[in-house]
C-alpha positions as CSV (number, residue, x, y, z in Angstrom):
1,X,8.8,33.3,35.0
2,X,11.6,32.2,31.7
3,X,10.6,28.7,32.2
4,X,6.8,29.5,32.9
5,X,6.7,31.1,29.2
6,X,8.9,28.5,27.5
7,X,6.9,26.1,28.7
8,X,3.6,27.9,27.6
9,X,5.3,28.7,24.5
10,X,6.2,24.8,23.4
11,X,2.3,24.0,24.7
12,X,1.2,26.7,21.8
13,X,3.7,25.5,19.3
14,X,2.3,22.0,19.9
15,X,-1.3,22.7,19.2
16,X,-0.2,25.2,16.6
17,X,1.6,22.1,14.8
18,X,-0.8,19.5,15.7
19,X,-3.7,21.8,14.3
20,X,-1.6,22.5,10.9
21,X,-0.9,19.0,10.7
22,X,-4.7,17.9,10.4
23,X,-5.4,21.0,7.7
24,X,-2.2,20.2,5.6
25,X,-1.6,16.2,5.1
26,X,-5.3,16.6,3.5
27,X,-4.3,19.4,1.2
28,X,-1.0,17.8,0.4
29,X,-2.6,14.3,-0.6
30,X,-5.6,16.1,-2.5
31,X,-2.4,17.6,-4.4
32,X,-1.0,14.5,-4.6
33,X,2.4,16.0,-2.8
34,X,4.0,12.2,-2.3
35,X,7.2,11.1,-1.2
36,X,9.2,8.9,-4.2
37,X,10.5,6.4,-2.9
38,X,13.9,4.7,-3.5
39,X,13.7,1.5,-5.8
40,X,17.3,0.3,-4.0
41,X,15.9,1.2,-0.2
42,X,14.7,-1.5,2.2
43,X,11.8,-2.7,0.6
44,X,9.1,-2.1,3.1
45,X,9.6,1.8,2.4
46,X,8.1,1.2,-0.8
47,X,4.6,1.1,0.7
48,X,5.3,4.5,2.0
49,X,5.4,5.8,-1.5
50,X,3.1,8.8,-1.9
51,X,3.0,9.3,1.7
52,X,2.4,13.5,1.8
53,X,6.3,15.5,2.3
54,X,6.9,19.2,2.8
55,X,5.4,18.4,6.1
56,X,8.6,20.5,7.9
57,X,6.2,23.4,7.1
58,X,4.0,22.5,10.1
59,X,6.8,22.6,12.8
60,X,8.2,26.2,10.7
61,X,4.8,27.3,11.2
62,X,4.3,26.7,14.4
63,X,7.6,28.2,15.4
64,X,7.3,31.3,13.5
65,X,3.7,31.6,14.6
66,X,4.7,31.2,18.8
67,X,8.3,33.5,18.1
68,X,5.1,36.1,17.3
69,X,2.8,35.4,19.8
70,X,5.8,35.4,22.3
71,X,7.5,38.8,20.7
72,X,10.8,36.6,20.8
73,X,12.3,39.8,18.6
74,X,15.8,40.3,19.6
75,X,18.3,40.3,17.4
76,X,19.8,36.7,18.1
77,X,16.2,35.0,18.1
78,X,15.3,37.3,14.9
79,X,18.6,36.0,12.9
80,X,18.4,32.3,13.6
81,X,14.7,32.9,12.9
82,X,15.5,34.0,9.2
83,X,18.3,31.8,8.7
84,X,16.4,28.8,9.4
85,X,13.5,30.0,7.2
86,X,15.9,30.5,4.7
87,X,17.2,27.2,4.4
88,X,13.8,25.5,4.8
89,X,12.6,27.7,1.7
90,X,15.6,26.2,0.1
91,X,14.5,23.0,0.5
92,X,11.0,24.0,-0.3
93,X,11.9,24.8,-3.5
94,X,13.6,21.5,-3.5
95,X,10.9,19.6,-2.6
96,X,8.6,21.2,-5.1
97,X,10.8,20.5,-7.8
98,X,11.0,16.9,-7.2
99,X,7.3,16.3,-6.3
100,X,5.2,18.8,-8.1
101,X,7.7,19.5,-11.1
102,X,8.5,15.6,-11.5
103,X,12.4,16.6,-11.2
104,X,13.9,13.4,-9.6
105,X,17.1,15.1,-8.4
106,X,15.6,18.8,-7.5
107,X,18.2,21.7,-7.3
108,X,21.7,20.7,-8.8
109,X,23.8,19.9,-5.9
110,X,25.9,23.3,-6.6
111,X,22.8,25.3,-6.9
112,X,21.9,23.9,-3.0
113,X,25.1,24.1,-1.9
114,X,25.4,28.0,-3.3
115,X,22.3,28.8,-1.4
116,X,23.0,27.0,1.9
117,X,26.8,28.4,1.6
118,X,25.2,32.2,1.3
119,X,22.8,31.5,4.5
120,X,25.2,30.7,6.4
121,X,27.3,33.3,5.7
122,X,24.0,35.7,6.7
123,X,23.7,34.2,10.1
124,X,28.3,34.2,10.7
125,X,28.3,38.1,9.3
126,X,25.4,39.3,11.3
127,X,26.6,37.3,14.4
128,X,30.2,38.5,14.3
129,X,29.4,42.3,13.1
130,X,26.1,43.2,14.9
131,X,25.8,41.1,17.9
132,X,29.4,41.3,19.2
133,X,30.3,37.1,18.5
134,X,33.7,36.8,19.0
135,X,35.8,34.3,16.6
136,X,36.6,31.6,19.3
137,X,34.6,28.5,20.4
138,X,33.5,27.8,24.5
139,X,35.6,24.7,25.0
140,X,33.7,22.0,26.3
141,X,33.9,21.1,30.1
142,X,36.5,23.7,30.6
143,X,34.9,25.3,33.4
144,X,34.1,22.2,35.0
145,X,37.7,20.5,35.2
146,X,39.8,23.6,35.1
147,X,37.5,26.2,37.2
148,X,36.9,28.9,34.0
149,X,35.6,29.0,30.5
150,X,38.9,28.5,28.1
151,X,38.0,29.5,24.8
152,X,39.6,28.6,21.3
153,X,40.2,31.6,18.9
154,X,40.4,31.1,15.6
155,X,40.9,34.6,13.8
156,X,38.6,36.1,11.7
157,X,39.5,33.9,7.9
158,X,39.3,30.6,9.8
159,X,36.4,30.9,12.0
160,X,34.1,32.6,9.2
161,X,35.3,29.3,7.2
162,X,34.8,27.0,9.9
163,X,31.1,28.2,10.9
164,X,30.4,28.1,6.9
165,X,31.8,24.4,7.2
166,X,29.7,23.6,10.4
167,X,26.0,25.1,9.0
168,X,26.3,23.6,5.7
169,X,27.8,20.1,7.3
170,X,24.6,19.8,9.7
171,X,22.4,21.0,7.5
172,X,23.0,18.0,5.4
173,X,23.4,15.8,8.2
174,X,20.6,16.3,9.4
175,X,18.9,15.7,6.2
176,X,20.6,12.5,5.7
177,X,19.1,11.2,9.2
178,X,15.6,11.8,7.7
179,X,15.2,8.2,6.5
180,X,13.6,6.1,9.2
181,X,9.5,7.4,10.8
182,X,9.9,10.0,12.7
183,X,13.6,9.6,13.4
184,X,15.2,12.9,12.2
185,X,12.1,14.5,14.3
186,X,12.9,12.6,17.6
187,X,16.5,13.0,17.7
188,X,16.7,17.0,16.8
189,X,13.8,17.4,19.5
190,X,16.2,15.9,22.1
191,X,19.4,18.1,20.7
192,X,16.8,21.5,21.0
193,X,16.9,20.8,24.6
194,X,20.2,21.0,25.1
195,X,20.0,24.3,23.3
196,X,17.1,25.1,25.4
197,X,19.4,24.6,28.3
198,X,22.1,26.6,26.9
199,X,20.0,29.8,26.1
200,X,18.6,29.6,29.8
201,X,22.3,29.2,31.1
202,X,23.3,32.1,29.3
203,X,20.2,34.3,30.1
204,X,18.9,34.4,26.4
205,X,15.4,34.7,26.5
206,X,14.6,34.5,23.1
207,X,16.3,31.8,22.2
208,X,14.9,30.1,24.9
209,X,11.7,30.7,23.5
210,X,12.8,29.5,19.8
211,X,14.4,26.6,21.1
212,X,11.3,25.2,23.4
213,X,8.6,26.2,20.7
214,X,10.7,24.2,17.7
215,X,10.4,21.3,20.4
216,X,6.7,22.3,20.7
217,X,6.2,22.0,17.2
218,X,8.3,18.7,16.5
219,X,6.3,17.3,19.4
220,X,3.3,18.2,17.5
221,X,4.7,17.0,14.1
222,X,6.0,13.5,15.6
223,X,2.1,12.9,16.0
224,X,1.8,12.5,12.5
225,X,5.5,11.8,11.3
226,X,6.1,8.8,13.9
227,X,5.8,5.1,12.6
228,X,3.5,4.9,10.0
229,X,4.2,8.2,9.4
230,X,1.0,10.0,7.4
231,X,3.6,12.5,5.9
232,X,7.4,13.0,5.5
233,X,9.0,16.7,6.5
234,X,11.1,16.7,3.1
235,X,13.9,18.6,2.7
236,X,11.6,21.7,3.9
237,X,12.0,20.2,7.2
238,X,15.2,18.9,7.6
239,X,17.5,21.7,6.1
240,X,15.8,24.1,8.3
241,X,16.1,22.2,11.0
242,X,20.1,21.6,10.2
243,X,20.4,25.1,9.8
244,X,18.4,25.5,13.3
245,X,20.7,23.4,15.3
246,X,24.1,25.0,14.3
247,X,22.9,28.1,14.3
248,X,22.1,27.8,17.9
249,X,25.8,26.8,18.6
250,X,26.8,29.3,16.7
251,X,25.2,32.1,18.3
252,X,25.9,30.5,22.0
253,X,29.6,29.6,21.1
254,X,29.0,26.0,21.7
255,X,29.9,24.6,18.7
256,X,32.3,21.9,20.0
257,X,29.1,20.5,21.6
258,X,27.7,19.8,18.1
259,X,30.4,16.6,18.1
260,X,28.3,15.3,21.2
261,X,24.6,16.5,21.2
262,X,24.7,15.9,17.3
263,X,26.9,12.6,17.2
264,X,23.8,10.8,15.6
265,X,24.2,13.2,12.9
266,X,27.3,13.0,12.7
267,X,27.7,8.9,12.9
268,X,25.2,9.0,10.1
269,X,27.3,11.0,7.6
270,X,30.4,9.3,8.4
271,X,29.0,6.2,7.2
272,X,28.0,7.2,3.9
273,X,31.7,8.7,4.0
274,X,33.3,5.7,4.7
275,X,30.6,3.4,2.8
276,X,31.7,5.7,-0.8
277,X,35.9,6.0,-0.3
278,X,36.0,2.2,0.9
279,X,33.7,0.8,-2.2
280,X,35.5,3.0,-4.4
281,X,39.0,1.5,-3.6
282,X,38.1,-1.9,-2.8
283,X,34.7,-2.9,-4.5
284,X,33.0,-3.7,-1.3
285,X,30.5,-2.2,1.3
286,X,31.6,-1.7,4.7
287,X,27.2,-1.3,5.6
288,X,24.3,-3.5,4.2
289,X,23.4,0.5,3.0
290,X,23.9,4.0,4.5
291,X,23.2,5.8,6.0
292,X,23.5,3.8,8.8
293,X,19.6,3.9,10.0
294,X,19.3,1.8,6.8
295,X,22.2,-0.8,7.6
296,X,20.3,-1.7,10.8
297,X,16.9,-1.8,8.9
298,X,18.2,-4.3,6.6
299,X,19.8,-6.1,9.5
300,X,16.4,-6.7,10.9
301,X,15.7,-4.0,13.1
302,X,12.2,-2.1,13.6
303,X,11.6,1.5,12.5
304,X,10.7,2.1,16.3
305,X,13.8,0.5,17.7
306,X,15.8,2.6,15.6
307,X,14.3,5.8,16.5
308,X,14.2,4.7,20.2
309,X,17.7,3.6,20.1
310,X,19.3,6.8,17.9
311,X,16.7,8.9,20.6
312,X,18.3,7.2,23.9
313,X,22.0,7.8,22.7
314,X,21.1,11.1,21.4
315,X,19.6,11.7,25.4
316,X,22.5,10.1,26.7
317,X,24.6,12.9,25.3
318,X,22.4,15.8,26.1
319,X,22.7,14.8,29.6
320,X,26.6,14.5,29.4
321,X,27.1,17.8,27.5
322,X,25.2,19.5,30.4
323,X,28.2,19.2,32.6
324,X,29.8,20.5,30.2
325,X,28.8,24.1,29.8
């Protein structure tokens, strides 16, 4: 019956999205909404500039609009609800201030960070003080190799700083794997169904529900966001879908897992780590660019083997982490 109406609630987020989709790219390009594109990029993305962005707001949609339909309204579904709306109007108001406003950098980086540092706190306080989260982490495969769940507790001032640490890390993780055709889309609809897994493991219901119909509606997105993508999701998009995916772990206690389910993400902000602290000491460039989606552009490969390869490791994850819950 669970799976029946996650399943039914992905098919609505799909047409939900894939509706949206067809009445907003119009109404972004009559509002001439486009995507700037990087001078210093690969240089086949500059055709893609103007391409429609803000288009995360058809997957939100969708998800908020199924989360109704479904009455998906307990307290854990409710929370990550808000928190991911939260950080997509965050990067709403981003977006808008780049591409309407003609602001090239948007928010200052400490007025983002301020906002995505006060989110997260919402979604640690309410999980730890109204919905009974403890301060310790499910230790991955613990219960396979030892026979129990072993957690790791961390006290209250560590975990509160490490969940902070985790939401606003992924959040702009995430946004840095937006680079490539429907690659940020692909690889976070593949991640959702590990969390999809995990919420039916655990008997939530609701999250269940918000994990299959964000998969619905990134399904539904990927139709117009896959390679050549007729609009971008923006930072609308890909904060909220940061924010989506640690906020799941954070509310299941799984999130050691984000080290394997989100090692795309994470790969991808280590190279622009290591790209920076090595050019700044020595003058050279570990990567042709970073992230590293861009180093294996520049090294020849497609758009769609990118996002096939990121996608298959990405699976290849999801299926090991399974065993490990």
């Amino acid at each position: 019956m669970v799976i029946t109406k996650g399943v039914t609630a992905l098919l609505v987020s799909f047409f939900v999205a894939l509706g949206g989709g067809r009445v907003l790219i119009p109404w972004l390009l009559k509002l001439k909404i486009g995507q700037t594109v990087r001078t210093e990029g690969p240089k086949r993305h500059l055709k893609k500039s103007g391409t429609p962005t803000m288009g995360g707001i058809i997957f939100l949609l969708s998800l908020v609009v199924t989360v109704v339909v479904f009455q998906a309204f307990d307290a854990k579904t409710l929370l990550l609800l808000i928190t991911t709306l939260l950080f997509g109007l965050l990067g709403f108001l981003d977006d808008y201030l780049k591409v309407v406003l003609r602001r090239p950098l948007g928010l200052r980086a400490r007025e983002k960070l301020l906002g995505q540092v006060i989110f997260s706190l919402v979604l640690t306080f309410g999980a730890v003080a109204f919905l009974g989260r403890g301060t310790d982490w499910y230790i991955p495969f613990s219960r396979l190799l030892l026979g129990e769940p072993r957690y790791l507790e961390l006290g209250n001032v560590f975990f509160f700083a490490a969940t902070i640490f985790i939401m606003v890390g992924f959040a702009n993780a995430v946004n840095l794997t937006d680079g490539v055709d429907g690659l940020c889309s692909s690889v976070t609809l593949i991640v959702m169904s590990f969390f999809a897994m995990t919420s039916l493991a655990l008997k939530e219901k609701g999250l269940f529900i918000f994990a299959l119909a964000l998969m619905g509606g990134l399904v539904g997105f990927l139709v117009y966001n896959r390679h050549p993508a007729k609009v971008f999701m923006g930072d609308t998009g890909s904060l909220a879908l940061g924010a989506a995916v640690a906020g799941f772990a954070v509310l299941t206690q799984t999130e050691l897992f984000l080290l394997l389910v989100g090692l795309i993400y994470v790969v991808e902000t280590l190279s622009v780590i290591i790209q920076v602290i090595v050019y700044q000491l020595t003058g050279k460039r570990v990567f042709k660019m970073s992230p590293l989606h861009h180093h294996f552009e520049l090294s020849g490969w497609s758009e769609n083997k990118i996002v096939l390869v990121f996608s298959l490791v990405t699976l290849i994850m999801v299926l090991i982490s399974g065993y490990g819950l």
